[in-house]
Structure formats: structure tokens, C-alpha cells
LUMVEXBA-827401 format. One record per residue (C-alpha): residue in one letter; x, y, z. Coordinates in steps of 0.2 Angstrom, whole numbers, plus 5000, padded with zeros to 4 digits. Example, Ala and Ser with C-alpha at 12.3 -4.5 7.8 and 13.67 -1.06 7.14 Angstrom:
<"A",<5062,4978,5039>> <"S",<5068,4995,5036>> 
***
This chain:
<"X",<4903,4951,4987>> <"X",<4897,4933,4982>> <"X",<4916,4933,4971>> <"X",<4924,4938,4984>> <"X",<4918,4923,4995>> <"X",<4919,4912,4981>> <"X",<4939,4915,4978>> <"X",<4940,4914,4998>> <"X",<4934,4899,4997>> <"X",<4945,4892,4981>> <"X",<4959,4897,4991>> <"X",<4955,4890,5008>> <"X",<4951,4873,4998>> <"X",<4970,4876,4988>> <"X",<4978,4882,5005>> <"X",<4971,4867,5014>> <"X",<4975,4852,5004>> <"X",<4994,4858,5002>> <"X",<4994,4862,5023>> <"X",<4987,4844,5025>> <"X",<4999,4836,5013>> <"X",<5014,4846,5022>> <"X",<5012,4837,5037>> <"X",<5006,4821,5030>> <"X",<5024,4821,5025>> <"X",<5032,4827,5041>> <"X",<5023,4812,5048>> <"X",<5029,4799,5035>> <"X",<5047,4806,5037>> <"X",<5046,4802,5055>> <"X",<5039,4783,5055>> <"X",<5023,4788,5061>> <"X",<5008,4776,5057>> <"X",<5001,4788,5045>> <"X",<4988,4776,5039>> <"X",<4981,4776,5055>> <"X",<4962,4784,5059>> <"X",<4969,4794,5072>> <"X",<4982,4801,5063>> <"X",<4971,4807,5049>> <"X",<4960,4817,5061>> <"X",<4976,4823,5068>> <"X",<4983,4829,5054>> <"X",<4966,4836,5046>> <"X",<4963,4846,5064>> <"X",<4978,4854,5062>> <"X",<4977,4857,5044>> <"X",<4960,4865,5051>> <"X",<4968,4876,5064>> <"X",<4979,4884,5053>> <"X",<4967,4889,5040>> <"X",<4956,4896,5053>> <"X",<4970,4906,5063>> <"X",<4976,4910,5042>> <"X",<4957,4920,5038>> <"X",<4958,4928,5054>> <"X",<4959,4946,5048>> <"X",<4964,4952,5061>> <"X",<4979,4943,5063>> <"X",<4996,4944,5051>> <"X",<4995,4924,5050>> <"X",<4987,4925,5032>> <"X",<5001,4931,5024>> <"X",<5013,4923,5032>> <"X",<5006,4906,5028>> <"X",<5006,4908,5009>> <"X",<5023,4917,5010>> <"X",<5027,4897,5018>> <"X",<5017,4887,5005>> <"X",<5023,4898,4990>> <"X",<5042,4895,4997>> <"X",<5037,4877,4999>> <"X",<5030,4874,4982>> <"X",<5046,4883,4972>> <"X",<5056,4869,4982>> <"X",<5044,4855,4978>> <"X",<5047,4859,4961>> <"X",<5064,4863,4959>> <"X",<5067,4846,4970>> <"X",<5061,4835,4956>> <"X",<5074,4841,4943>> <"X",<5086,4842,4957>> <"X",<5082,4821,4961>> <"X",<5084,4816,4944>> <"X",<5100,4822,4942>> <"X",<5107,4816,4960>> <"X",<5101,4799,4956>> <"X",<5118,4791,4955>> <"X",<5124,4801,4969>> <"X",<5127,4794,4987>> <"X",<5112,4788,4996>> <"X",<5115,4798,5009>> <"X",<5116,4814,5000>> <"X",<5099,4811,4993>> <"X",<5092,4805,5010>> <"X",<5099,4822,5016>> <"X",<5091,4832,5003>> <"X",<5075,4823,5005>> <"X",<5075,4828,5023>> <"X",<5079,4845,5020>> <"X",<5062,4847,5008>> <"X",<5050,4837,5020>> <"X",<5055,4847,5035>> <"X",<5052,4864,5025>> <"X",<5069,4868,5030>> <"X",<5073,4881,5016>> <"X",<5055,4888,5016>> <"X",<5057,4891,5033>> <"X",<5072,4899,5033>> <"X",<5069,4912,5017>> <"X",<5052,4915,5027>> <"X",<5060,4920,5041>> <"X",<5072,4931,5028>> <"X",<5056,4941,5020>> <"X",<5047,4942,5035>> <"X",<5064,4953,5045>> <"X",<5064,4962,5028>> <"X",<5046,4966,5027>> <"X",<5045,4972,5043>> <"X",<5059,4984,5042>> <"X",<5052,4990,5024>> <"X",<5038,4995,5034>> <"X",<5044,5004,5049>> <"X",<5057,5012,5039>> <"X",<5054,5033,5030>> <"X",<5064,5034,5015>> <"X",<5066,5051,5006>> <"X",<5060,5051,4986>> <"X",<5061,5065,4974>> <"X",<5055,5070,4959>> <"X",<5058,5083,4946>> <"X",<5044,5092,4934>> <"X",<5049,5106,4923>> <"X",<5037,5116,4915>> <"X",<5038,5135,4905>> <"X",<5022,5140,4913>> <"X",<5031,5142,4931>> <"X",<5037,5160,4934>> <"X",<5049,5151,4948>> <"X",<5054,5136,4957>> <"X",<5043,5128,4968>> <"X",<5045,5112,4982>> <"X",<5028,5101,4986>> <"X",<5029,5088,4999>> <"X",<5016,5073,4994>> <"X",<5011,5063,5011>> <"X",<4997,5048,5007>> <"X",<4989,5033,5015>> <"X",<4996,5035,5032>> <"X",<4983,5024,5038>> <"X",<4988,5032,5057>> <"X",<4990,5021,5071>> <"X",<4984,5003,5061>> <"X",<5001,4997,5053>> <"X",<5014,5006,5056>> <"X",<5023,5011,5073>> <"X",<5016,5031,5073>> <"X",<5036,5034,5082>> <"X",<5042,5030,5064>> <"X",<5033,5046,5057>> <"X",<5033,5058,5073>> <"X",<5054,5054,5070>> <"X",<5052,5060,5053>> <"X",<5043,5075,5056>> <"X",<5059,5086,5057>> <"X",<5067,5081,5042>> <"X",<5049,5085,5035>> <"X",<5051,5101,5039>> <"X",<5067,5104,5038>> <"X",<5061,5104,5017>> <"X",<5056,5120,5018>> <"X",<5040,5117,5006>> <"X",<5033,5128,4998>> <"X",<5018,5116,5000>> <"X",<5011,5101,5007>> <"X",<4999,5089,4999>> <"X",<4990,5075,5011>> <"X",<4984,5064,4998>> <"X",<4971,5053,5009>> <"X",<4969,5038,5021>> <"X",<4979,5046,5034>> <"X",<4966,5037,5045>> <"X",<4956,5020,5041>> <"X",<4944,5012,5048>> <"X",<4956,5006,5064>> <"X",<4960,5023,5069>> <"X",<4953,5028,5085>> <"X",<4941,5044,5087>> <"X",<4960,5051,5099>> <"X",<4970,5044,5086>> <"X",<4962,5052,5072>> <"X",<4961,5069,5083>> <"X",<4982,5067,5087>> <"X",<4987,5065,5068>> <"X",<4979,5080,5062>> <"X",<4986,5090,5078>> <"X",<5005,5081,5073>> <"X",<5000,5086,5052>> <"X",<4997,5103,5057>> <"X",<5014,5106,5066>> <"X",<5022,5102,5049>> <"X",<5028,5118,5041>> <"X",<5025,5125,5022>> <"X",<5024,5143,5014>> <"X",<5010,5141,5006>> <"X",<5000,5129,5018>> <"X",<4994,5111,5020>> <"X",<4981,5105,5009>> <"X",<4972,5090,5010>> <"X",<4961,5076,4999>> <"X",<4950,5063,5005>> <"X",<4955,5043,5002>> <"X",<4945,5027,5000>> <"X",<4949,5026,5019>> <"X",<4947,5042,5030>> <"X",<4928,5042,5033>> <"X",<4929,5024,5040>> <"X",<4917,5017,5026>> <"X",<4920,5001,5027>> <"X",<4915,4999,5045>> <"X",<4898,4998,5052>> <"X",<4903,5007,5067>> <"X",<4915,5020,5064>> <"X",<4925,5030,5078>> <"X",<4920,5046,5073>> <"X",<4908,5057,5062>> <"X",<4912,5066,5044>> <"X",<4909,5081,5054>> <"X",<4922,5075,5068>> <"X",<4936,5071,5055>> <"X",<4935,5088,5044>> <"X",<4935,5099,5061>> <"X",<4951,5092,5064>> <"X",<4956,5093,5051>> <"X",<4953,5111,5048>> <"X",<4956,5115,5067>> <"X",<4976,5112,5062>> <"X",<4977,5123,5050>> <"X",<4974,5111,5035>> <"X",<4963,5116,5021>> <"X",<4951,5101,5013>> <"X",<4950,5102,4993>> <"X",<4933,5091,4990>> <"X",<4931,5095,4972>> <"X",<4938,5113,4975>> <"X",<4951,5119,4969>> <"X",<4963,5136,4974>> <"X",<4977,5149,4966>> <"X",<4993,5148,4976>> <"X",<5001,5158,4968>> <"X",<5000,5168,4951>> <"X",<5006,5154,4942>> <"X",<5003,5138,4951>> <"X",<4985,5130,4954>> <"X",<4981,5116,4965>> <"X",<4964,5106,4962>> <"X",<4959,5091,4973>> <"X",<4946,5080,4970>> <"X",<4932,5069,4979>> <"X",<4939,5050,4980>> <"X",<4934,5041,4966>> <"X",<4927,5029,4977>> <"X",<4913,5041,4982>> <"X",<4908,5043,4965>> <"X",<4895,5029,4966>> <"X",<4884,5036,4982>> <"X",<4891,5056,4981>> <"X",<4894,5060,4963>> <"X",<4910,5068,4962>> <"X",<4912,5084,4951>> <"X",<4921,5081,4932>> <"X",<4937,5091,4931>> <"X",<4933,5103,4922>> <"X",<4921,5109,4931>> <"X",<4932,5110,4946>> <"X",<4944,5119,4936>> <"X",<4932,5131,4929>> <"X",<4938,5149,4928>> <"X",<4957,5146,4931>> <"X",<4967,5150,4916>> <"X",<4978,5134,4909>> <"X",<4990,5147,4907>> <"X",<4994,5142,4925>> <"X",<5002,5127,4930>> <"X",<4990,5116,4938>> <"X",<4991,5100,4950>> <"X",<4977,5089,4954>> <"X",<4980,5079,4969>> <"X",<4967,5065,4968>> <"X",<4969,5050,4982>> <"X",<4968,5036,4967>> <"X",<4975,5037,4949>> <"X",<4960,5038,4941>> <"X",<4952,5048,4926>> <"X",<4972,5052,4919>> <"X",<4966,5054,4903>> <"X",<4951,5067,4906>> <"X",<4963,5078,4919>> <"X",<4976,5078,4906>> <"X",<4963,5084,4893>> <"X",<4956,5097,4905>> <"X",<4974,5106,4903>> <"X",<4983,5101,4921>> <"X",<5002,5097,4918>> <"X",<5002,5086,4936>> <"X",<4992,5072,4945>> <"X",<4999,5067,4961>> <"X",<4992,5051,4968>> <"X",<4994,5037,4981>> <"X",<4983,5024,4985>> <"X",<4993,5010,4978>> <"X",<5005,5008,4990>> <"X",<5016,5000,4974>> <"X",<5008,4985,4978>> <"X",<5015,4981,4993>> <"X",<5016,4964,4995>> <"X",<5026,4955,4981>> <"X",<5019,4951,4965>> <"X",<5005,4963,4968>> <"X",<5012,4976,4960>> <"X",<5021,4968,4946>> <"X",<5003,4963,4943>> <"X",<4999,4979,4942>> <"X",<5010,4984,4930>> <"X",<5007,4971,4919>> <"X",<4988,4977,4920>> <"X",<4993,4991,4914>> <"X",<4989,5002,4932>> <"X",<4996,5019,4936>> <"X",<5006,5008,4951>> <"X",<5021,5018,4956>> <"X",<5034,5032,4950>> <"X",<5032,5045,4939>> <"X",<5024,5045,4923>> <"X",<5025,5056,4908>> <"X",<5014,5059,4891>> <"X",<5021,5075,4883>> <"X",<5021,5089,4896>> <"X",<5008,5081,4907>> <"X",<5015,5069,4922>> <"X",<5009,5060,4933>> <"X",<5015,5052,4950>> <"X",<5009,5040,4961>> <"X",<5018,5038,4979>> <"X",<5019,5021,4988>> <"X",<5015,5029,5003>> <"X",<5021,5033,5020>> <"X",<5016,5015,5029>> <"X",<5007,5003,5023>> <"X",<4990,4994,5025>> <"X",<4982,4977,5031>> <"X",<4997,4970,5034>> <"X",<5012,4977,5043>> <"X",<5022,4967,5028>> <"X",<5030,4977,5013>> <"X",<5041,4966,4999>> <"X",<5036,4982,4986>> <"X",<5047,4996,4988>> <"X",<5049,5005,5004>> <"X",<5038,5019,5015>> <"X",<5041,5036,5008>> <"X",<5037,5054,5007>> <"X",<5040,5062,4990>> <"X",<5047,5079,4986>> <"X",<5042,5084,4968>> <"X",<5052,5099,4963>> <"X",<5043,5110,4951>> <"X",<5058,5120,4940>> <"X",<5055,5137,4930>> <"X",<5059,5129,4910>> <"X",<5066,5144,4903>> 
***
């Protein structure tokens, strides 16, 4: 926690002394006396004010602000190359170009670019599908993988409810809700209408669900509703929970899904193997777990397929080119041999109703009979 406050803080500082310098210069273009007292306090109470409105967390202005200042910086320092080589030109030309960097022209406008497009990314459902082929399948199957919903918090809940029947009209053999469908925003009644929307979906074989980081409202000190609460509705719609559990679907197809990893520090979660006790790897086996964690031991255990969320792919460029450059299961499909692995963006978003990493989704992963 004391990092966490400490990077705030390193940002704040960074954040601050650029804002202050922004509108030192908008003040200088405009002849104003900016070595005057008053207009120091006028420029530092605005600096101020915006950083204050920017840590708001409850607001979007955070992200919009270093979206600004990033844009601002790329043409500070593309101007200086820019300059040197307009040096002979007309006056006038450079006095234009001068005025369009201090007045933050470009940034403002590719701000105001992103900012349409993030928003659309975020109230926007796209379709993605997957293929896995495996020998130990005696048919064809279809599973539907829903995750971090995050119900009611970012994301207009008309985008999903219009999505519901091309859901359907999938005809899944399964679905898999692979956790934060709520968060710690998500009213007691919002909480208790999702689960009554997920149930209506429609699947031979059922709807199975996995806890996220999210659902249980752990990160609040006053959550809307109980443990007890969420799994009754939960189970009330239909939806069977898999909490370290794991079921035959069919004679050749198991599904496993496991405690969030998250829980693993106050409710030890069960190894895989031991949740996959007494199931013959003959069968083809899913593990839906809510983050991409423990690849290697599932793959050891025998499953052929992990299906993930958690990510969101990052959501807000560069995080998850980051990510990848970490080395993090962050999005797609992943494949070692005849084990996979595939991690969903998501169907909205959280935090911020902002997405400049790939779009809203729910994937279809078709599982095809290798003959």
C-alpha cells in the first residue's frame, strides 16, 4: 500500500509541474504579466484543481488528463526537430506553428479522437471465435466464455441485454461465466437482475460459473450484499458455481473451475490436481479459472484447455503491450503442444468506461473431434 501512495504521489508531482507549465505558456502566448505574484497563484490554483478533480476516482478525469499531457509531450518533442528545420522559413509560418503547440491545438483534438473511440470500444459487443481440436473429443462441441462483466459500473447494461439473443441464437452446448460479472459498484438489485438476465441465456448442457477478483465486493468496506446473497442468485437462475469443483458433461468432456487466485492468500484454494481427482485424462478437460494463473501446473495436471478473463487485454493503451512484453497471458489464444490456453478481453470493461485495447467481446471456442 505504502508503493502505491508513493507512485501516486511521483505522478501527482510529474503530472503537476507539466499542467503548471501548460498554462504558464498559454499565459505568456497571450501577453499576460506572467511574472506577476497574482498570476503565479493563478496559475498554481489551477494547476491545483485539475490534479485534484484528476485523483478523484470516481470520476473519468484521471485518464483523460494523461491521455492530454502524453498527446502534449509527443508534440513538444516532435516540435523541437520540427523548429530547426523551419528556421529559415517564413516568420509567420513558424509563429503559426508556435501557436498551434502552446494552445495544445493537436493534443486536443487527437483527445477528443481517442476519447469518441474509446467510448465506442466500450459500448460496443463484438463476436470472437476460436477453434481447439483435440482426438480425445468423441464429437463437436460449442462453449460461450462470458467474463468480467462488471454489471451496471462501466458499461450501459442495454449494450449486453441487446446481445442476449445473438447469445443465444449460438446454440451452446455450454456457457462458462468466467467472474467479475459484478464489482464492488454493483448494487444488492443490480447484482440480483444480472443473474436473473444470465440465467435466461440458453445452453444444452447448462451455465457454469467461476468466481473473479471482483464478485464478492472485496475491495469495499461496505459491500451491497452477502457471499450468501450473491451465490443464491446465482444458483436461483439456474447457474451452477464450480469453487474448486469440478463436473463430467459429458462422457468425454470435463469442466473444472477454480477459486480466484486472488482468494488464495485468506481461503487457500485447492491445487488442480486435487480438483481433478478421479477424472480420467482420457477426457477432454477445461479449467475455467477467472485469472491466468498456475498455466504450467494445469498443463501438468493433464487438462488440454484454460479459459480465462481478467485482463481485459489491457484496456487502456500501452497496458497491454506492457503486458505482453512481461511476458503475461494478456489476450488470444495460446498454444504449447496440445495444451491451450485463452484469455477473453471481456464483455465491458472496468474503472474506466475507456477502451484503446481491443474491443468488448464474448468468445465462442469450438471444440472439433481430431479424427
Amino acid at each position: 500500500m505504502a508503493g502505491l501512495l508513493a507512485a501516486a504521489g511521483i505522478l501527482a508531482l510529474i503530472m503537476g509541474v507539466y499542467i503548471f507549465i501548460i498554462i504558464f505558456r498559454i499565459m505568456k502566448f497571450f501577453n499576460l504579466p506572467v511574472r506577476q505574484k497574482s498570476i503565479k497563484i493563478i496559475t498554481a490554483a489551477l494547476t491545483f484543481t485539475i490534479l485534484c478533480l484528476s485523483f478523484n476516482l470516481k470520476t473519468h478525469v484521471l485518464i483523460y488528463v494523461m491521455h492530454f499531457l502524453a498527446f502534449t509531450l509527443a508534440v513538444d518533442i516532435i516540435h523541437l526537430p520540427v523548429k530547426y528545420f523551419c528556421r529559415n522559413r517564413k516568420p509567420s509560418l513558424l509563429r503559426i506553428l508556435h501557436g498551434i503547440r502552446i494552445l495544445c491545438i493537436i493534443p486536443t483534438v487527437l483527445l477528443i479522437i481517442v476519447s469518441t473511440i474509446a467510448w465506442f470500444n466500450m459500448h460496443r459487443i463484438i463476436r470472437t471465435e476460436y477453434t481447439v481440436t483435440s482426438p480425445k473429443l468423441l464429437r463437436d462441441y460449442k462453449v460461450l466464455l462470458i467474463s468480467d462483466m462488471h454489471w451496471a459500473t462501466i458499461q450501459d447494461t442495454k449494450v449486453f441485454i441487446k446481445t442476449i439473443d445473438k447469445i443465444n441464437s449460438e446454440n451452446a452446448d455450454l456457457i462458462i461465466l468466467d467472474g467479475d460479472i459484478t464489482d464492488e459498484n454493483t448494487s444488492k438489485k443490480e447484482m440480483l437482475n444480472v443473474f436473473k438476465i444470465l440465467g435466461s441465456l440458453k445452453a444444452k448442457y447448462g451455465i457454469y460459473y467461476v468466481y473473479g477478483n471482483h464478485d464478492r465486493q472485496l475491495y469495499t468496506s461496505s459491500p451491497a450484499f452477502s457471499r450468501e446473497e450473491l451465490d443464491e442468485a446465482i444458483t436461483e437462475n439456474g447457474i451452477r458455481i464450480l469453487q474448486d469443483y469440478a463436473v463430467l458433461i459429458d462422457k468425454d468432456l470435463v469442466l473444472a473451475g477454480r477459486e480466484d487466485f486472488s482468494m488464495d492468500r485468506m481461503e487457500k484454494r485447492s491445487s488442480i490436481n486435487e480438483i481433478l481427482e478421479g477424472f480420467s485424462r482420457n477426457s477432454f478437460i477445461i479449467v475455467a479459472d477467472h485469472q491466468p494463473k498456475d498455466v504450467s501446473a494445469v498443463k501438468k495436471a493433464g487438462a488440454d484447455l484454460l479459459l480465462s478473463g481478467h485482463t481485459h487485454a489491457g484496456q487502456i493503451f500501452p497496458a497491454g503491450r506492457i503486458m505482453d512484453a512481461a511476458g503475461s497471458f494478456t489476450y488470444g489464444k495460446y498454444t504449447d503442444g496440445n495444451f491451450s490456453v485463452i484469455v477473453t478481453s471481456g464483455i465491458a470493461g472496468w474503472g474506466y468506461s475507456f477502451r484503446t485495447e481491443r474491443n468488448c467481446e464474448y468468445a465462442v471456442v469450438n471444440l472439433i473431434k481430431q479424427d
